[in-house]
Structure formats: C-alpha cells, structure tokens
C-alpha positions in Angstrom: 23.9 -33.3 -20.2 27.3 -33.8 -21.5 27.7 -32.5 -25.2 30.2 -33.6 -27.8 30.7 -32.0 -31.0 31.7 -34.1 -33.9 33.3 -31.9 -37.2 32.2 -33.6 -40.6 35.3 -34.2 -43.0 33.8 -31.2 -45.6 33.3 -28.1 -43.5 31.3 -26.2 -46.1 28.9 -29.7 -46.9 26.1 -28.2 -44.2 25.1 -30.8 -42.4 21.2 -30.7 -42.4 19.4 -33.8 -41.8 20.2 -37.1 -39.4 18.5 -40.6 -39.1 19.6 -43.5 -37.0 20.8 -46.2 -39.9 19.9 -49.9 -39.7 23.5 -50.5 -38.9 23.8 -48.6 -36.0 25.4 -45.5 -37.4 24.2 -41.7 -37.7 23.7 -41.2 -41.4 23.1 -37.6 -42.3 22.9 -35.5 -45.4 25.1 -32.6 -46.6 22.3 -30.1 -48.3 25.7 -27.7 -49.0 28.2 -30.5 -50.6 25.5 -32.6 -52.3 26.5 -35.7 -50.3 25.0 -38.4 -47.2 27.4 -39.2 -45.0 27.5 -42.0 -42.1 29.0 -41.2 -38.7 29.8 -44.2 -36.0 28.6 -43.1 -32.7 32.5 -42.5 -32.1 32.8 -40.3 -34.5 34.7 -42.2 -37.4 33.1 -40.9 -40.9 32.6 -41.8 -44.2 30.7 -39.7 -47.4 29.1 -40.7 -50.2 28.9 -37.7 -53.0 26.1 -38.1 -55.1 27.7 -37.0 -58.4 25.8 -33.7 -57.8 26.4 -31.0 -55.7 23.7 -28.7 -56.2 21.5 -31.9 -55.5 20.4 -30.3 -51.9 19.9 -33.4 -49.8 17.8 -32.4 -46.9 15.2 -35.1 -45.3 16.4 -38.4 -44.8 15.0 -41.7 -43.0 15.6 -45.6 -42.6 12.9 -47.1 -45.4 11.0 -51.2 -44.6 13.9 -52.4 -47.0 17.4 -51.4 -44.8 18.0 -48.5 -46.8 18.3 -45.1 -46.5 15.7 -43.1 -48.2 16.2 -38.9 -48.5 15.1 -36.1 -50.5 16.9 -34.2 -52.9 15.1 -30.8 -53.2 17.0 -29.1 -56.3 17.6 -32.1 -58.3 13.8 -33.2 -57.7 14.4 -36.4 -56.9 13.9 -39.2 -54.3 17.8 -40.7 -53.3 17.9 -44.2 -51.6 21.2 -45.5 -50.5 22.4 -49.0 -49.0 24.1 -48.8 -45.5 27.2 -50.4 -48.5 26.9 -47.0 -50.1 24.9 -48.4 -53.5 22.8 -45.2 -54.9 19.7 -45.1 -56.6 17.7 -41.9 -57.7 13.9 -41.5 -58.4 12.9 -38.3 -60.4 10.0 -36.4 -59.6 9.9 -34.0 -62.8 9.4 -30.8 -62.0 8.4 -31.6 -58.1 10.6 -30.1 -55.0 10.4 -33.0 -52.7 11.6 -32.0 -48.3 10.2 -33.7 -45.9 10.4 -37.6 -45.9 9.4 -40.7 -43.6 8.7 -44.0 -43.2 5.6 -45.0 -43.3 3.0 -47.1 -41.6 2.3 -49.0 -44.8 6.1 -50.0 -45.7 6.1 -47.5 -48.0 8.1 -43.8 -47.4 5.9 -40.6 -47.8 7.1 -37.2 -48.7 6.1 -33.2 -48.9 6.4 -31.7 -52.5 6.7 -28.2 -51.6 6.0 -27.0 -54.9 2.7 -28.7 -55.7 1.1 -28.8 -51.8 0.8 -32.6 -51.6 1.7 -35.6 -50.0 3.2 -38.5 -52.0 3.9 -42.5 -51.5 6.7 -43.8 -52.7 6.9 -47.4 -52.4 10.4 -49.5 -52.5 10.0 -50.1 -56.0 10.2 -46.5 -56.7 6.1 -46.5 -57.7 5.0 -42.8 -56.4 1.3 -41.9 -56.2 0.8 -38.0 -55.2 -2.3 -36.9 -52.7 -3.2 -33.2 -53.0 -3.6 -31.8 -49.7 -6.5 -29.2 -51.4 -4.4 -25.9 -49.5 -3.1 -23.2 -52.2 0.6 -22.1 -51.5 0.6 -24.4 -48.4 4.1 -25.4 -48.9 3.9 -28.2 -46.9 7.3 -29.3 -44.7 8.1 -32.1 -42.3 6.3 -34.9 -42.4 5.4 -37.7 -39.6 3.1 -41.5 -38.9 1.4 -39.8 -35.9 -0.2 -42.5 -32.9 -3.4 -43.0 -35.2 -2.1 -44.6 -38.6 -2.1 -41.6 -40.2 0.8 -39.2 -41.8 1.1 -35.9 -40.5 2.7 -33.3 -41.9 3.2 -29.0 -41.7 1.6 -26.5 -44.1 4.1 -24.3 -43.2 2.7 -21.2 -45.5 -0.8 -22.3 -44.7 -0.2 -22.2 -40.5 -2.0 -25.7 -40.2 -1.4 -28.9 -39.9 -2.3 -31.4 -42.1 -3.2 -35.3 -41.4 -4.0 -37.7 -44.2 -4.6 -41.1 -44.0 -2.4 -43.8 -46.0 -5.8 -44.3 -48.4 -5.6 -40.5 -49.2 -8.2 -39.1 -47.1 -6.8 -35.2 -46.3 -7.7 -33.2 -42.7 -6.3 -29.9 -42.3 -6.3 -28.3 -38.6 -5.6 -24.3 -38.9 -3.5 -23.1 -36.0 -4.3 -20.3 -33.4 -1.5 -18.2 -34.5 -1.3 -16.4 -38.1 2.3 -16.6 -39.2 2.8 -19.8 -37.3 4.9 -21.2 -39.9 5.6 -24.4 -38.8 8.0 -26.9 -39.8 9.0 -29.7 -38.0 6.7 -32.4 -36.5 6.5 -35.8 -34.8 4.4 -38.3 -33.5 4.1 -39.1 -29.6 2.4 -42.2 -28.0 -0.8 -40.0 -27.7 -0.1 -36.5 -29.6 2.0 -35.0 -32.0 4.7 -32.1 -31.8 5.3 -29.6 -34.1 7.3 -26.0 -34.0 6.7 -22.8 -35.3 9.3 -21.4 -36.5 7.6 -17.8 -37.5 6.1 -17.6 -34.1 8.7 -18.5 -31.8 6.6 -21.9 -30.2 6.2 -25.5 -29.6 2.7 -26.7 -30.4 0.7 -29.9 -29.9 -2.0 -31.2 -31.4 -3.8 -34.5 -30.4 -5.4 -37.1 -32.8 -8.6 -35.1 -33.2 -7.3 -31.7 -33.5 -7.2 -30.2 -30.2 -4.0 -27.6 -30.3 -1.8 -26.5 -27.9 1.0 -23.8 -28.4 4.1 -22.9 -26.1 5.6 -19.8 -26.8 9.5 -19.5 -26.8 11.0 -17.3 -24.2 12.8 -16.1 -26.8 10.6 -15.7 -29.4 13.3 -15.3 -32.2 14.7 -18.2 -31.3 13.6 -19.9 -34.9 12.7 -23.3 -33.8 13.0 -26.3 -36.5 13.3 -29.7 -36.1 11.8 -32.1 -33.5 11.7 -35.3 -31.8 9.7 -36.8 -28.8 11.0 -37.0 -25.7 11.0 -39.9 -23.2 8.9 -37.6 -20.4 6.3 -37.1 -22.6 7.2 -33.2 -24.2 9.9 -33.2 -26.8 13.0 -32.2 -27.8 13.8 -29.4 -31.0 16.2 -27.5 -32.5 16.6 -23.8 -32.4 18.5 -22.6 -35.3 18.6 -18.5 -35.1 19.5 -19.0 -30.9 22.3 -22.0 -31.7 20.7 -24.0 -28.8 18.8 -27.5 -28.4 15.4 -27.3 -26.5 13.5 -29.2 -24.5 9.4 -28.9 -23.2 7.6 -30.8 -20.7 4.3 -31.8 -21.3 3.4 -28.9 -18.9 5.1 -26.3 -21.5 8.1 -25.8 -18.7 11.4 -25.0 -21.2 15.0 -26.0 -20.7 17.9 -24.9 -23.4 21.5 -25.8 -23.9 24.2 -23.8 -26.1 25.8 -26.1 -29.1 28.9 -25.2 -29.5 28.4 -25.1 -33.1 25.9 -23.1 -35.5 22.7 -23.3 -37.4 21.0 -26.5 -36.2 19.3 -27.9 -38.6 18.3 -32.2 -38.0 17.5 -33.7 -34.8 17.3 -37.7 -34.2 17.4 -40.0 -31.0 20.6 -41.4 -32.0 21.4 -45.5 -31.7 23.3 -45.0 -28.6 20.0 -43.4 -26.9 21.5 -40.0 -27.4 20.5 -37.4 -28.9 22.3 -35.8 -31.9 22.2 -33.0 -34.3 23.2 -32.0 -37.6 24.8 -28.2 -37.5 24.7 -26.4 -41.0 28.4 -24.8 -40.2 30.1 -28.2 -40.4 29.6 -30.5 -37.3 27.2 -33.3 -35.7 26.7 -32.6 -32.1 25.9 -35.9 -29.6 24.3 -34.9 -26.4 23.9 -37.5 -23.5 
C-alpha cells in the first residue's frame, strides 16, 4: 500500500472523525479547533469553524438529505452542514451525543453517552431517545448492521447492543470483561467491532454469535473500523500509530502512519482508505 499524509491547515484542530461527502470530498471534524473541514482527494482544504471551539465535533456522517450530520459532544448538540458550508445546530439539553449514523429509515441515529440510549433524529431536527436499559453503559459508535437494525458499543458495559429502528433493545455481553469496545460496522453478513481495553477485533453475527481476535500487541488501543472488501475489516490503532487489517480467518496485517493518534477511519470516494490523525494530518492509503 502506498500512504500519503495530508497536514490539515490548523495543526492543533485534531482531526478526529472522516465521512465521504456527497460531493466527493473527505469531510472530517476538528474535535481540538471546534471546526469540520472538507478535503478534496488531492488534498486542497477548506474549514468551517463553528463559532465554538470547545464544541468537540467528533462523529460525523452523510444524512438522506446531502448533508453532513455530526456530533458535538461538549456543546450537546447535533451539527448538520451543507456540502456549501450552511450550519445548523440541534440542542440536546443536558445530553453528550458521540457516535452518529445514517440510518436505515432516512433518519440519523446517535449514542448519548451520558444517559445510555440510542436517539433518532430525523431531518427536521425531531429527536426521539430509546433507552438501551444498561446502567453506566456509555454507549459509543454506532452502525445499520446487515439486518435493519442499528448497532452500537456499550463500551463500559463490554456488550454490544442492537436495537431495531421501532425501539426494540438486544444487548449481547462479550466474552472478555474490560472489553471496552468502541468502534463498530456492519458487513454483508456480520458486524465488526474493536476493543479497545482488551487489545481485539471482535465479530458478532446477526443473532449474537461472537468472535474475538486478540491484537498481537495487545496495547495497541484499537478504535475505529470499517469493512473490508475480503470480508474482515480494516481499524485504527491509536496507542501503536498504525492502521490494521484482519481477515475473516483473524490473520493480522499493520502499517506505520506516519502521523499520530488515529482516531476516524472511512473508505474514502477514491476507493481509498483514509484516516483522520488527532496530531494534525489526514492520511490516504491506496
């Protein structure tokens, strides 16, 4: 794989999370400067401040209406921005809002951390919250796995959680106390998910059946994931500075960024695959 590392105009903004836009740009958000920012597949950059920058933008994905949809963890908010750079904010009270997704009822769900649910938000900016029924879970990334359903990590809880778009809550518990995991995705059949306090790549089918992969370096910190074409997946590992990749037969391959911190992971528009590193840089691997 040929790597190319792309430095973001505001060194301190940690990059954190990365979407493919509808326009065919990278759009990512800056949880450090309190700003998205959209990156051509060349490289060529432009930022959008948000008027706050202890706002924390962190999750961020392309909504039904050609927007971009992201959370806003500290200023408790939903953020939706038009590819023209038009900004609109939804407040959530009192609620810390991380992961976010499109999904498979036009409408973008999210994690509140701070309550342990999952909530809808449609494109009107009507929110209706589902309690997950797990104390503490803090719940993190969240997914539309292969079954119609939204998936998302209990990341305190060391399960996984699926819940069905009418609100109906399944929580699988994982093998491994302090698990932790954080970031998931759906596959054709599956999903993938990573724990980060384990050091592991797990999978877990449609009707629970888990799978975990232990890191061979189990300090590695994995955090973000995506599916891969061969079937396993692809994830960041942000204490190791390295990208990762697993078969479906848990067989591992890793390569160095030349940057730090990985945080977001996306299949890119350009069928690459790009990340968004917290100390200042998007990296495009091909």
């Amino acid at each position: 794989m040929s790597i190319t590392e792309f430095p973001v105009d505001d060194p301190g903004s940690g990059p954190y999370g990365v979407t493919t836009g509808p326009d065919g740009a990278v759009w990512f958000t800056m949880a450090g400067s309190g700003a998205v920012g959209r990156m051509s597949t060349t490289g060529e950059q432009r930022t959008f401040p948000l008027g706050d920058d202890s706002a924390q933008p962190t999750s961020i994905t392309t909504g039904p209406d050609g927007a971009l949809w992201f959370t806003l963890g500290r200023a408790h908010a939903i953020g939706r921005i038009t590819t023209g750079g038009v900004l609109t904010r939804f407040p959530l009270g009192e609620v810390m809002p991380y992961g976010i997704t499109r999904g498979p009822d036009e409408a973008l769900w999210f994690s509140e951390m701070t309550v342990g649910a999952l909530a809808r938000i449609d494109t009107d900016g009507v929110v209706t919250e589902f309690p997950l029924g797990v104390p503490n879970a803090m719940p993190g990334y969240v997914t539309t796995g292969p079954d119609g359903a939204l998936w998302c990590t209990l990341n305190q809880a060391d399960a996984i959680a699926r819940v069905t778009p009418t609100g109906q809550v399944t929580v699988h518990a994982l093998p491994t106390r302090g698990a932790a995991p954080v970031g998931i995705a759906g596959a054709p059949d599956a999903l993938w998910f990573v724990e980060i306090g384990a050091g592991a790549v797990g999978r877990i089918t449609t009707d629970g059946a888990i799978a975990e992969f232990p890191l061979p370096d189990p300090t590695a910190r994995p955090h973000a994931v995506i599916t891969a074409d061969d079937g396993g997946c692809w994830f960041t590992e942000w204490a190791s500075n390295r990208l990762g990749h697993v078969d479906p037969h848990g067989r591992f391959t890793h390569h160095d960024l030349p940057g730090t911190e990985p945080h977001g992971l996306a299949s890119g528009p350009d069928d690459a695959i790009w990340v968004a590193q917290e100390s200042g840089a998007l990296a495009r691997f091909d």
